[in-house]
N, C-alpha and C positions, 0 to 999 in steps of 0.2 A: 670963163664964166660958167658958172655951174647951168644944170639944165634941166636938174630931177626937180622934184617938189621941195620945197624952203624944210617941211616940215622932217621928211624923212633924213635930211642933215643934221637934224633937229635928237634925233631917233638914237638909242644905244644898241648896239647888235646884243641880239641875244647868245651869249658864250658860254655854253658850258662845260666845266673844270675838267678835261676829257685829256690833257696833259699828263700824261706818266703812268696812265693807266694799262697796268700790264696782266692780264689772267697766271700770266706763268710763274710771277713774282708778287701778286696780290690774291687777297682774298675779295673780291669786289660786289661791296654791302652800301656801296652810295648812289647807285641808279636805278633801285629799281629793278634789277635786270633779274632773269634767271641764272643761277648761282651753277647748274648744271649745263652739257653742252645738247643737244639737241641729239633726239633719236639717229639710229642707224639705219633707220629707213630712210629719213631726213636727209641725211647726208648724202646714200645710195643714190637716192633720187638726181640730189644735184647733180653727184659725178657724173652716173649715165647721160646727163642732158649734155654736160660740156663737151664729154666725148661722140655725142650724138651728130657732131658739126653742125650746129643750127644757132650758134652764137651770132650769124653774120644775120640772121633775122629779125623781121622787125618780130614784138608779142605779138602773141593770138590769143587772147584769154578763155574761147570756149565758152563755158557752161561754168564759170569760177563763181560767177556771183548765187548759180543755183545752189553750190556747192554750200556755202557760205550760207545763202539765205536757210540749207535744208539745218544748219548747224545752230543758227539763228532763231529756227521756227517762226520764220516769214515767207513771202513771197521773193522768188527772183527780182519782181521787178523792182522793189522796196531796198534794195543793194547795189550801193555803186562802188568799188575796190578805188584805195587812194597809196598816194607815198606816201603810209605811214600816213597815223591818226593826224599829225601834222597838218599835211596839204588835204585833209576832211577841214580841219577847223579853220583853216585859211580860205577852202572854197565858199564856206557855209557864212564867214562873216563877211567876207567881199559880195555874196548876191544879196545877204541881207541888207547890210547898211550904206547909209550915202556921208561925204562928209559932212559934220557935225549933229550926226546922231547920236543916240546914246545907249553905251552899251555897259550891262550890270555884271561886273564879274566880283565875285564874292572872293576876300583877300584873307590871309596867302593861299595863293593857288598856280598850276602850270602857269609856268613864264609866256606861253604861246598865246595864249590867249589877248593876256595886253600885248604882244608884239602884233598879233597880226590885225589886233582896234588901234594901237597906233598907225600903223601903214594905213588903213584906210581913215587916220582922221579924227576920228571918234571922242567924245564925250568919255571918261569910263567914271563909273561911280562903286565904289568897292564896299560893299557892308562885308564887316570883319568876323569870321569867326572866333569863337571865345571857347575856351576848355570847358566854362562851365552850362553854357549855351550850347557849343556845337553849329552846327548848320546855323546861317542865319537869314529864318527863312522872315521871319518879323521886318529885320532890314532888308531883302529883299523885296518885301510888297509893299513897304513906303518910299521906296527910293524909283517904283516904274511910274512910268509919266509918260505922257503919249507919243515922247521924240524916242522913248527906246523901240528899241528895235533888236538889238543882243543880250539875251541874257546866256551867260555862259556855266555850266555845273556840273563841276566831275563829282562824276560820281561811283567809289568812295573820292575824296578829297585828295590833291596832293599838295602839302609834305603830309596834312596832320590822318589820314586815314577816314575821317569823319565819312561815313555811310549818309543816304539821303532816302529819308523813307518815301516809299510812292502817293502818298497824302499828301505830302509835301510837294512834289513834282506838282499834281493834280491841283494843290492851288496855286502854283505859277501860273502852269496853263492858263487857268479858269481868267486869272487876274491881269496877262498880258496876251488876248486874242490877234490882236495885232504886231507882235513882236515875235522872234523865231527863237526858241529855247531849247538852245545847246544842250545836251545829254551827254558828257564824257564817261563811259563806261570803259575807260584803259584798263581797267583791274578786273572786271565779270566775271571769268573764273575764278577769282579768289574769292570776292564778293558775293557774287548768286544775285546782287542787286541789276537790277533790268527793269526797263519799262519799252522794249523791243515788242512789245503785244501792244502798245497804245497806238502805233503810229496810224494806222485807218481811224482812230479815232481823234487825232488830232494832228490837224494840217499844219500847226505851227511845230510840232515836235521834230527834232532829229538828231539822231545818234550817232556818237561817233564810237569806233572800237578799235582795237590796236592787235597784230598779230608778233608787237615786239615785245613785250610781257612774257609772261604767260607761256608761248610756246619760243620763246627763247629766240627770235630772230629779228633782234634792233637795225641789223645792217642790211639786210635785204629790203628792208620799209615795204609794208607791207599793211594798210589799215584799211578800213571799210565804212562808210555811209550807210547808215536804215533809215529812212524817213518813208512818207505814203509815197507814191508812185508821181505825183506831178511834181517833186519837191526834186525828186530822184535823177528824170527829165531835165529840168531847170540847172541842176548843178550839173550834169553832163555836157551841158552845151558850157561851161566855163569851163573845166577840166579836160587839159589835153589828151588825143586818142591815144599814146602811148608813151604816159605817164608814169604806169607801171612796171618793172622789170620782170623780165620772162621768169629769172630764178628765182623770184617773189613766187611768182605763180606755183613753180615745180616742187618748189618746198613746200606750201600748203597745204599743196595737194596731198602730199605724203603724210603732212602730219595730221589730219583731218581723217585721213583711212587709215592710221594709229594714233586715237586718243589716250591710249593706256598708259603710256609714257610720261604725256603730262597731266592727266589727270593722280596718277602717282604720286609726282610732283608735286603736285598743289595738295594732294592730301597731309604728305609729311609738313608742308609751311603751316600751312593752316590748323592741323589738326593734333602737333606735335612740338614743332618748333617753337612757334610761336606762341603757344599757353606757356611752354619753358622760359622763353622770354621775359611775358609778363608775370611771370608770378617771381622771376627774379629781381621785378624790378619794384613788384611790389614789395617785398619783403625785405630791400635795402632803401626801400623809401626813397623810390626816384623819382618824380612825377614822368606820366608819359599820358596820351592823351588816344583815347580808344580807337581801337581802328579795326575797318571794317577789310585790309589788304595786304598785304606781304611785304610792311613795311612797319615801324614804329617809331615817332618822334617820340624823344626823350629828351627831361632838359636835368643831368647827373650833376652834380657838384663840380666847377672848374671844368670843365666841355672842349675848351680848348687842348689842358693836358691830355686829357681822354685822348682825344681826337688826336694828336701826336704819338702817346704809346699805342693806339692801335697802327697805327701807317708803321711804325717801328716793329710791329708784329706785324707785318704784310697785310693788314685791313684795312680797307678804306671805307669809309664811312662818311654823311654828306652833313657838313654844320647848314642849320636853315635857322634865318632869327624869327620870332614870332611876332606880334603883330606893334609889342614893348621895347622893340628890339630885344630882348632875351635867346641867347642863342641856344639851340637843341639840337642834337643830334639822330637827324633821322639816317636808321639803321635797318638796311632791308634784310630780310631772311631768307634764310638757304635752308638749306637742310638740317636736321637735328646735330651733327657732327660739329658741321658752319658756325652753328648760333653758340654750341657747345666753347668754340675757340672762341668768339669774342666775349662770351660771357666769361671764360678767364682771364679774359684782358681785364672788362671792368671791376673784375675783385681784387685783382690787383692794382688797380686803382685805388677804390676802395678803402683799399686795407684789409679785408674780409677773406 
């Protein structure tokens, strides 16, 4: 006889397509990830720790969150480190809501969000973004009602890139005083979009942010919490004391006292790659839908062949349908060379 809750039998895990994914043998443009491997300091760091004999210890985090908060331009206390943005967005909707609240998550967006409003239950009401709209901030401020309690908003968007202006934030806020308003800022380096400077000014804000992006380390899970300081408090007494893994720690340490590496990085996606990108996509007349990250949904002609003759050239690439079911292919960016290979894929698709 079963013993969990009715509902989470109810429930579909969340799985993502992480089968056959090989760096050695792909070029891997379907997660988001960094396309490059992570500095030499990086890596340094690690070894010396493993060979340091201190594996058999529990963590000690130190002074990580000042670290963080100095990189943030916040306060210590305004920072709590998680597993990966993940267990932030997990912790943050389980102290907010109780079940049958209701919680606003703007669709298509990270799969996490609905999985962890369904584990606790939740109402979820989705206003849909649109290519031609964008953000939808109009269905967001008619759809809150005084049982929500979660609004959730990455910010840029994932799959479709969509950036969220701080206007926009500022009347959620203003419009759900009583409700706690998720902040996903997984992409901030590519983006520059923040509202990490509002959290003393509003008790219902908090941020979540990710150090698997960006500086290139999905496997070590390594994310972070900004909210004001009692928000900060509250969600440490649900989050276990050693949650986070020490090599989490050792490597950001390193990469934090060498930003040059990734911000390098992020200048060729952003400032190179990606204009090559869309200017190839405009001038083969593809629709793709503007983005503010190191990513771009595309919906090309026949998506599915696409999407086979790249995996036949070693690319992988992530089919996401959009809101018509119409399927696009979001294609994240590497470096000029990276974008260089797949954009010879799609001319040979093409024909061009």
């Amino acid at each position: 006889m079963a013993t969990f809750k009715k509902h989470i039998h109810a429930m579909s895990a969340y799985k993502p397509p992480l089968d056959g994914r090989d760096p050695a043998s792909h070029l891997l443009l379907d997660f988001n990830e960094r396309t490059l491997p992570v500095s030499e300091a990086v890596t340094q760091a690690l070894v010396e720790y493993i060979h340091a004999g201190r594996l058999q210890m529990y963590p000690a985090y130190a002074d990580v969150e000042t670290v963080i908060a100095e990189y943030c331009g916040v306060k210590a206390e305004q920072v709590m480190i998680t597993n990966g943005s993940d267990q932030g967005i997990d912790l943050i909707i389980r102290a907010s809501c109780s079940p049958g609240d209701e919680a606003i998550i703007p669709s298509p967006s990270f799969a996490m969000y609905h999985q962890c409003a369904k584990v606790e239950n939740l109402t979820v009401i989705e206003p849909t973004y649109t290519l031609s709209e964008g953000f939808p901030l109009a269905g967001i401020l008619k759809a809150i009602t005084s049982k929500t309690r979660i609004i959730c908003v990455a910010n840029p968007n994932n799959p479709c890139g969509t950036g969220v202006s701080r206007e926009a934030i500022a009347q959620i806020l203003a419009a759900a005083p009583h409700a706690t308003l998720l902040i996903d800022e997984c992409y901030f380096e590519y983006s520059g979009l923040t509202v990490c400077d509002w959290v003393e000014q509003y008790s219902n804000l908090v941020i979540t942010r990710t150090f698997s992006k960006t500086w290139g380390l999905p496997s070590l899970r390594l994310g972070f919490v900004v909210s004001c300081r009692e928000n900060i408090q509250a969600l440490l007494n649900v989050r276990g004391p050693y949650d986070i893994n020490q090599l989490a720690i050792v490597a950001i340490r390193a990469a934090l006292k060498n930003p040059a590496y990734t911000h390098d990085y992020v200048a060729e996606v952003m400032q190179k790659a990606k204009p090559a990108l869309e200017q190839f996509l405009t001038c083969h007349h593809i629709t793709f839908w503007p983005s503010s990250a190191n990513y771009i949904w595309c919906f090309p002609p026949n998506p599915k062949a696409l999407n086979e003759a790249l995996a036949a050239a070693g690319i992988l690439v992530r089919p996401k349908p959009n809101a018509q079911g119409e399927i696009g292919l979001r294609v994240t960016i590497g470096t000029v060379a990276q974008t260089e290979r797949a954009m010879a894929v799609f001319k040979q698709h093409l024909g061009v």
